[in-house]
N, C-alpha and C positions, 0 to 999 in steps of 0.2 A: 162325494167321490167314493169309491172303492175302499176299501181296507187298507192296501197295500199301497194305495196313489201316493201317498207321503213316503214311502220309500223310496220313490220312485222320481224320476227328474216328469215335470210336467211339460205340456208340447200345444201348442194352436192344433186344432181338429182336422183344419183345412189341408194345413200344410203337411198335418202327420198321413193324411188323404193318400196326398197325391205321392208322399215318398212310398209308398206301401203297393200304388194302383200303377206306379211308373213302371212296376218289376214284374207285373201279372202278363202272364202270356194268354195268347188268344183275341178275339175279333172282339177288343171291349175300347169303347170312347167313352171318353171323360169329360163331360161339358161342365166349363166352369162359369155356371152365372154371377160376372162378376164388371168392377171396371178393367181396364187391361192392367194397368198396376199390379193390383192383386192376382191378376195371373202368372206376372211377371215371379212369383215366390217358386217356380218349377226348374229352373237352374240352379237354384241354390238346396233342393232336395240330396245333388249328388249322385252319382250311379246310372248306368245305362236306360234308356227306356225302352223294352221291350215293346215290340206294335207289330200286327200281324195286319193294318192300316194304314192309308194316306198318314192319317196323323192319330195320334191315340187321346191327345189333350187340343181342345177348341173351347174357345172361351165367347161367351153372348157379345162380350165389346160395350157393357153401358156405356151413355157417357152421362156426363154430372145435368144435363137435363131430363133424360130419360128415368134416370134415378129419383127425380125429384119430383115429377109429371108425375109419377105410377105408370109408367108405359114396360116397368122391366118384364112382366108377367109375360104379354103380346111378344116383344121381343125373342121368351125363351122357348114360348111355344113354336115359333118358329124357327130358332136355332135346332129345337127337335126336330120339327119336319126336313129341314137341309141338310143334316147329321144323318138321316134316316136314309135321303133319298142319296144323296154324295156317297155312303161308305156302306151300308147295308150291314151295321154289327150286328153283334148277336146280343149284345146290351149298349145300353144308354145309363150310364152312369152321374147325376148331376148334384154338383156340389156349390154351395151356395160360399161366401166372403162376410169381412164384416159389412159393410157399407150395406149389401141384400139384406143381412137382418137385420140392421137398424130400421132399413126404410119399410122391413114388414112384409117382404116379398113371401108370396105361398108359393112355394117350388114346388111343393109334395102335390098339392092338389094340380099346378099347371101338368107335371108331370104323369100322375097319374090317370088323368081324361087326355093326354095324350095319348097314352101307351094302350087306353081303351080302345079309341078313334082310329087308331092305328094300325091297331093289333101286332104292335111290337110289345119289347121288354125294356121299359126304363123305369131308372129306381132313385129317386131320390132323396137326399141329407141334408138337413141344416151342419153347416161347418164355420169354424172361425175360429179367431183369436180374441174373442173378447174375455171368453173368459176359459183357462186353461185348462186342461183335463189331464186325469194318468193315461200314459202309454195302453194301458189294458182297456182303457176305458173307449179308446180309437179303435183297436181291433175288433174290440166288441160290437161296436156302432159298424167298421163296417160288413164285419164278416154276416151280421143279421141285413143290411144291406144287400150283399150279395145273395145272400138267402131266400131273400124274397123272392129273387127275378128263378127260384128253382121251382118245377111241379111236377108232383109225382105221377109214374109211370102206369102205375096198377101193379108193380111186381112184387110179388111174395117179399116184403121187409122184415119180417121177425128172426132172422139170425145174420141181419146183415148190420154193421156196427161204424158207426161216422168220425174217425178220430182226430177232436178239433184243436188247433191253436197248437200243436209242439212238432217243432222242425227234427227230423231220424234223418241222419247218416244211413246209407245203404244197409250197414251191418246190425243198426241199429231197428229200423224198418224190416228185416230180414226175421228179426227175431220176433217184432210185434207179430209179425203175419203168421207166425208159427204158433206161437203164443195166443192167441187169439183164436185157431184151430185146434187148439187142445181143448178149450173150452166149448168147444161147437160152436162159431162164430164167426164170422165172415168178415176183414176189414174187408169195408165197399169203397171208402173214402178217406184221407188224409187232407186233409184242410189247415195248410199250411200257409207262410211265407212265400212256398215256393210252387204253391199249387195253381194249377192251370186256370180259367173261366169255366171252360166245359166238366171238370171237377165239383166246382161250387156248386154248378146248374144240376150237379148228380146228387144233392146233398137231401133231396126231398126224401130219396130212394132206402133210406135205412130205418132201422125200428130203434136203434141206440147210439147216443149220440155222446161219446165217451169226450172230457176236457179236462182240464187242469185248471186245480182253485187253489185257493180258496176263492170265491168269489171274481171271476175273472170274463166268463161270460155269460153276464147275467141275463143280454138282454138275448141273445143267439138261443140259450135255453130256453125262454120263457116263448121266442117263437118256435121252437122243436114241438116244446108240450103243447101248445094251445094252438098252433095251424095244423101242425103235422101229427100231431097224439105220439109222438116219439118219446121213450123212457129217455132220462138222461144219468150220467153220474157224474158228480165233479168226484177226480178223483187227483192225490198230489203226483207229483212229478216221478217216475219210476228211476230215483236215484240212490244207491245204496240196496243191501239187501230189506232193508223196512221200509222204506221206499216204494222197490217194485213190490212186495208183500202187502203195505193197505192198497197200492194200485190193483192189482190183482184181484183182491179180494173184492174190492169195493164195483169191479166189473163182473166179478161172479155173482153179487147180490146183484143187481140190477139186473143180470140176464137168466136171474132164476135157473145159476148153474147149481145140480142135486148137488156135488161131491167138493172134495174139501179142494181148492185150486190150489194152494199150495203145494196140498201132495202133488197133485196133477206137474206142477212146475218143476218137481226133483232134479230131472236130469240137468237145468241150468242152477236153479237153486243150490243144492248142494256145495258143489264147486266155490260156486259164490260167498258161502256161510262158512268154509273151510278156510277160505284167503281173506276173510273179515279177520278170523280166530290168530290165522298166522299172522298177522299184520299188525295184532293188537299187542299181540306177544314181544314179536320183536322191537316194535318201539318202545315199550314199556322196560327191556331190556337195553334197550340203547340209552334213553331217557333217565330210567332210574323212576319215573311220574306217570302219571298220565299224558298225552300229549293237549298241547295247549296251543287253542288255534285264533288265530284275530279273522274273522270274517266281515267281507266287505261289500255294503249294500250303497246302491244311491248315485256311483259314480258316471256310473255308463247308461247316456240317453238311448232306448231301443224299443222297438214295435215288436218283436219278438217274444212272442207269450213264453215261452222256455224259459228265457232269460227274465221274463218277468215273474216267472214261477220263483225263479233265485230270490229275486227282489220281496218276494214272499217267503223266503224262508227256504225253499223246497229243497234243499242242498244240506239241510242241516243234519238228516236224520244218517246221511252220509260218516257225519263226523260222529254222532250221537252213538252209533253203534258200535265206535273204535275206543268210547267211553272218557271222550276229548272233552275238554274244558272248552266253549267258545263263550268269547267276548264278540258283542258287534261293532262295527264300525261303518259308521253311516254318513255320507256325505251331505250335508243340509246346511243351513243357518242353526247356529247355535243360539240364537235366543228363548228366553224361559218359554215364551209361549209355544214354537216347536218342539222343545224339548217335551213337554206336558203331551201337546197331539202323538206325537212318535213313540210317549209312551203307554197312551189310547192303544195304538195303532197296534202296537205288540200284544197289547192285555186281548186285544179282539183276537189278533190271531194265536192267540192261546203260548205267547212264547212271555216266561220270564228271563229271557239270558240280561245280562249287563251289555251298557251299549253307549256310544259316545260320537257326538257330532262330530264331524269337522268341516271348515267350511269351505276350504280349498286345496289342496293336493296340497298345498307345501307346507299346509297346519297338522297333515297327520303324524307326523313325525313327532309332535310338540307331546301327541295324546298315549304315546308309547314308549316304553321303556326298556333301553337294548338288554334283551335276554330273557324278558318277558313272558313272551309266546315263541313257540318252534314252526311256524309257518303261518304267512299271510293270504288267507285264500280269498283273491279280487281280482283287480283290472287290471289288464299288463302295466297301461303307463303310471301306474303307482310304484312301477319298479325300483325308479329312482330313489325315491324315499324311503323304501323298504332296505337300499341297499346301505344308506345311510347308517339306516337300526340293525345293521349284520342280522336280517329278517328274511329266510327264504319267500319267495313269491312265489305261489302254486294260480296261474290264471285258471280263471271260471269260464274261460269260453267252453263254446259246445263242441270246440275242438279237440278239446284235453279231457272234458270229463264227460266221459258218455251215459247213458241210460241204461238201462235192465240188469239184468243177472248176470248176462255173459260179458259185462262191460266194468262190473266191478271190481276183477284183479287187477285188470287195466288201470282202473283208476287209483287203486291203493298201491299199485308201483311207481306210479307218477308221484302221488303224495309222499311216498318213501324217500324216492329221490330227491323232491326237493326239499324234504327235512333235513338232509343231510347233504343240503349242496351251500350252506354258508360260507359264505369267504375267507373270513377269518376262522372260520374254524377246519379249514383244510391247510392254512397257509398261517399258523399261531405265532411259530416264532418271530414271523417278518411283520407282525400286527401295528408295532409303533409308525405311528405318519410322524410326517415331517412336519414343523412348526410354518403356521402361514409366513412369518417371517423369512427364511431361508426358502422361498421361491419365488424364484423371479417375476418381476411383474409386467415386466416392458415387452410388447412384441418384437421381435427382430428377423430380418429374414436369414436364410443357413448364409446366403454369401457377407452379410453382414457379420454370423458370426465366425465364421468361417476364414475372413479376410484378413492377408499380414497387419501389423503394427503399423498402422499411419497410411491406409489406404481405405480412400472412401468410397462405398460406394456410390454410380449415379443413377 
């Protein structure tokens, strides 16, 4: 697995598939070679399905003799051809279940002398649950997936730039595309969650292929360099002022920018390195300390490379530069032997912080000490527990905390706020609760309590 898959909740291939391919827009079908059972696992994804199609998901329909005969191969060449001729996509998407790879089905090859034969574009994946994979490790399988079915145009690519795997906000997008034009550089592509089929199929078209790691799309690069001869850089999540600064940088070396890109980045930069300084200050003045932060990895299942940049760390340097103390906190089995991989897991990614299992939402409480740390930055529904430990909760969505330079005061006013939005500490005098004893336990309804002396209700 990946680096970071241990931080991360793991997922069936198939199923992380189809929740990912439910949400793509455009003329794309999804054949799933499988029994109907297993295809049956597509209501339980959740979420609308986008089809610009009759239908966007058709499954071959084994059944337990064809499976067992060898006849699934016959079957799904011809599930192509009727896929082909019924809906006329613009890809053939095929994904295989367990039962196909037990029994040894070559899909890639049925697939591939089709799409010859054919002279269409189908691409297909071994998928399943037999044996689980990280989140990162699915986008990656299938964003190179989708890759393949792309081929270049012949158009001038050396300053056109592909930016893979992290979901931008409008204002957030707004600024890459500026940012990326100060450097001479063109985004041609954003390859997201949210991005289209006719997008991905534009993915041949660029000379650099910018993403977010460490290690996150190994297999999607290694096809940029070795089909496409496309530079790549992994580069980390543009969160906090050092943040977007190795970002930045690590895209200037890759696109053999002469000049220093930071200066080049001043006019956001600045701003940004001024509201770090006042930020640092005033807590440090409210605190009396340093601030001290419990960060929270592992809880939230997601296909979202951003979010899985988190799960790697990539939010840290956010705190790191405000000169915060972080502890981590990691959702997993606390057994010796995870504990040891997890702490693999960190030495790889170059982090020594302190860090502590826990193995279900209502154990973290057990792992913390009220007054501890001055903000929990994690999953909202860990709010309950956090409120427990009079622990403000600062959520990690991609809602609150945004990317680049001009998203940084932003964010250290949110962090502000909820340092100082503790319960008890706005509300001290009234801090004593009342003893479990002295409340009541029995339900009753208002006309129950409500009702004269010696009237019952019926």
């Amino acid at each position: 697995m990946y680096p970071g898959a241990l931080l991360a909740q793991e997922a069936c291939s198939y199923q992380a598939c189809t929740e990912l391919l439910l949400r793509m827009r455009g003329k794309l079908a999804v054949l799933i070679h499988s029994d109907r059972d297993c295809s049956n696992v597509l209501p339980k994804t959740g979420g609308r399905v986008h089809r610009e199609l009759p239908y966007k998901f058709v499954c071959t329909n084994l059944r337990e003799d064809e499976l067992v005969s060898g006849h699934g191969g016959a079957k799904l060449r011809r599930a192509i051809e009727v896929v082909h001729e019924a809906m006329q996509p613009d890809l053939i998407v095929v994904l295989s279940t367990c039962p196909t790879v037990m029994i040894g089905d070559n899909l890639k090859h049925v697939a591939k002398k089709a799409a010859r034969d054919l002279g269409i574009r189908v691409e297909a994946e071994i998928t399943h649950g037999l044996r689980p994979v990280s989140p990162a490790e699915v986008v990656d399988t299938l964003y190179c997936l989708l890759a393949r079915a792309a081929q270049p145009s012949g158009a001038d690519v050396r300053r056109r730039v592909a930016l893979v795997g992290v979901e931008l906000r409008d204002e957030e997008r707004t600024e890459m595309f500026a940012q990326f034009k100060t450097l001479g550089l063109d985004l041609h592509v954003v390859l997201n969650g949210s991005a289209a089929l006719d997008v991905f199929l534009r993915a041949a078209d660029v000379g650099l292929v910018v993403h977010p790691g460490p290690n996150m799309l190994v297999a999607y690069a290694r096809h940029a360099r070795e089909v496409w001869q496309q530079a790549t850089a992994e580069v980390p999540l543009p969160c906090g002022v050092r943040g977007c600064d190795r970002f930045w940088s690590a895209v200037a070396e890759s696109s053999g920018y002469q000049g220093d890109p930071l200066a080049a980045m001043a006019v956001d930069r600045e701003p940004a390195l001024a509201a770090v300084e006042a930020t640092r200050k005033r807590l440090f003045e409210r605190l009396g300390r340093p601030l001290r932060v419990a960060y929270n990895i592992g809880s939230v299942r997601s296909f979202d490379l951003r979010r899985l940049a988190l799960e790697e760390l990539g939010d840290v340097p956010m705190f790191e530069e405000l000169g915060a103390a972080i502890a981590l906190f990691i959702q997993g089995p606390q057994d010796d032997d995870n504990r040891q991989r997890t702490a693999k897991v960190l030495r790889d990614l170059g982090v020594d912080l302190p860090f502590a299992l826990f193995r279900a939402p209502n154990s973290l409480q057990g792992l913390i000490t009220p007054g501890e740390f001055d903000v929990f930055y994690g999953a909202e529904f860990l709010r309950d527990q956090t409120s427990q430990l009079n622990l403000p909760l600062l959520h990690h969505h991609a809602e609150v905390i945004g990317l680049g330079y001009r998203a940084v005061a932003r964010n250290l006013a949110r962090l502000e706020a909820a340092v100082g939005s503790s319960f008890y500490r706005t509300f001290a005098p009234h801090r004593a609760p009342g003893q479990d004893a002295d409340v009541p336990r029995a339900l009753a309804r208002p006309s129950d309590i409500l009702a004269p002396a010696g009237t019952a209700h019926v």
